[in-house]
C-alpha angles and dihedrals in degrees: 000000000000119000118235117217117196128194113218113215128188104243111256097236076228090051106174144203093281097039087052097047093038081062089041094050093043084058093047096058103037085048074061101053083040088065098042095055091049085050087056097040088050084048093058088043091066089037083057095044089052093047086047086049090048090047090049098046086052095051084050090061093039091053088050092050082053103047077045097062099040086051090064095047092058083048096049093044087052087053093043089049084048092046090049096051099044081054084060095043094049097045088057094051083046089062094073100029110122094233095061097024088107088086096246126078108236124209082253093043093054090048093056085046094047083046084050093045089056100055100053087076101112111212095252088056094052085048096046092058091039090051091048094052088049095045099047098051085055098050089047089050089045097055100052089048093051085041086061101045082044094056078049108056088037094064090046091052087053086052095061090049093053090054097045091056091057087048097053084048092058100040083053099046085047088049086051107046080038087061097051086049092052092048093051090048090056092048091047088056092041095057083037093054089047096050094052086048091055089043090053087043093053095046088050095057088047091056096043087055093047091052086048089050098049086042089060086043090052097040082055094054094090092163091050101045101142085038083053096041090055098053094040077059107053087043102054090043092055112180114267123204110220124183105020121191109248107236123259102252097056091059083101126213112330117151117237119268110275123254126246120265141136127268119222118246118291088240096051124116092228080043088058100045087040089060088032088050095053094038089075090051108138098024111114131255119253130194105261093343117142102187164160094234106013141035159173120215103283103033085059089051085042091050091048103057095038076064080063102038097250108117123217139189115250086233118100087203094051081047095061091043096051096045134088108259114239132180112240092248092068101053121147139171123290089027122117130241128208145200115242084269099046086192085078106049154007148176149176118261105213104176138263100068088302132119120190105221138182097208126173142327116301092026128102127236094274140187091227119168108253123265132213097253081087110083094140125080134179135175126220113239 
């Protein structure tokens, strides 16, 4: 991203045009850097909420290796209790079978019991042991493999914050600079303002002494007195504009009239996050947060539609997937609308050219008119 340099000057008490419109034009430039790094900032936000679903999804796995495994340890101990009391019992029959009934255990005798050991392993039992060794060599090669990709997501997760943190730096250094810049601007139109007023003042006393000189003129012209009469009149009366209208550029910034469309039904689902979407409209935006009083991009778009009952993933890129695709030309309201990338950013479309956003650090949840950066739209099912 380009670096703005801007130059602070002190204000001229007699600030002209150019002075004024080369301020306008410096914060201008550095509100625009000031959204681009939010956009960026919003982008690394979904970025961070992907890398936490992946991480979640990984300690998932890891907790049913685990439960497999100690499932097969409840199963192996049950076998290995089985196992212990078939020895007994084979020991006791043991006891009147004709081959041990001498009273000692002969080496023959303990072979036949140890034969007879063995064969008192019911299949299940033999399975249960063999599924538990299995079992257990896989859990322990599943989790140093899910311990690795966890290291890994993990660093990357470090990574975005990091990012993130420049990013914050700069957008503070830019709102500030933007602020000095503002303040200078104010103080240009103010001595502006008074030096038009000066000049009015001054142009008003010359006009005041050249009426009192054409009244004296007038007053001398003893052999034109009506004709006189007449001039002192007209100059004294001079014509007064009233009710002026005020000129077009200072009419502010009022959005232009919406266009006409057609809302979806009350009841509708897109009906319901639409109202639940601007309902949230003032509360701040918040890296990765989903509610209910603060948001990103997608966990405002996620909010709204668990208001309707439809669940969505905090993620702008599993959005996109999840969705309907739509061409552009058939918005309404309730559908979502994408970057390029829809992994960077989303927002609501909620008629009439509008879209409701939630859009970077420092902003506010907002109905802005849509820009172009959205080329992307997809409707909720």
């Amino acid at each position: 991203m380009a670096t703005l340099t801007t130059c602070l000057v002190g204000v001229d008490a007699h600030a002209d045009a150019s002075q004024i419109s080369s301020l306008q034009a410096q914060a201008a430039a550095i509100n625009a850097q000031i959204s681009a790094v939010g956009l960026h900032e919003d982008a690394l936000s979904e970025s961070y909420d992907q890398t936490q679903s992946k991480l979640s999804t990984l300690q998932a796995q890891l907790g049913n290796a685990q439960a497999a495994v100690a499932s097969a340890q409840s199963a192996e101990r049950k076998a290995r209790e089985a196992l212990a009391s078939a020895a007994v019992q084979a020991y006791v029959d043991g006891g009147t079978n004709p081959l041990v009934s001498t009273g000692a255990a002969s080496s023959e005798s303990v072979a036949l019991l140890r034969s007879e050991y063995a064969s008192t392993l019911a299949t299940d039992q033999t399975n249960a042991i063999d599924e538990y060794q299995t079992t257990s060599l896989q859990e322990h090669t599943a989790a140093a493999q899910l311990a690795v990709q966890a290291s890994a997501v993990d660093a990357q997760l470090a990574v975005l914050s990091k990012q993130r943190s420049a990013l914050q730096t700069t957008s503070d250094r830019l709102t500030s600079l933007e602020s000095q810049v503002t303040g200078q601007l104010a103080a240009a139109v103010a001595a502006q303002r008074a030096a038009e007023q000066a000049a009015a003042q001054k142009a008003a006393a010359q006009r005041a002494a050249a009426a009192a000189a054409a009244q004296a003129a007038a007053a001398q012209a003893a052999a034109a007195a009506s004709l006189a009469a007449r001039n002192v009149q007209a100059v004294q009366a001079p014509a007064v504009a009233t009710g002026a209208a005020q000129p077009s550029g200072f009419a502010g910034n009022a959005a232009p009239a919406a266009g006409p469309y057609t809302p979806p039904p009350l009841s509708s689902a897109a009906a319901r996050a639409v109202a639940a979407a601007e309902s949230r409209v003032g509360d701040w935006y918040q890296w990765g947060a989903a509610g209910p009083s603060t948001f990103d991009c997608s966990g405002l778009v996620m909010w709204a539609y668990a208001q309707a009952g439809i669940s969505l993933p905090h993620f702008s890129g599993s959005q996109y997937a999840d969705t309907v695709h739509i061409p552009m030309s058939d918005l309404q309201p309730g559908d979502l609308v994408f970057f390029a990338n829809p992994g960077e950013h989303v927002a609501m479309y909620v008629g009439g050219g509008d879209i409701v956003q939630a859009p970077y650090t420092g902003a506010q949840v907002q109905i802005v008119p849509m820009f172009s950066a959205f080329v992307l739209a997809g409707r909720v099912a």
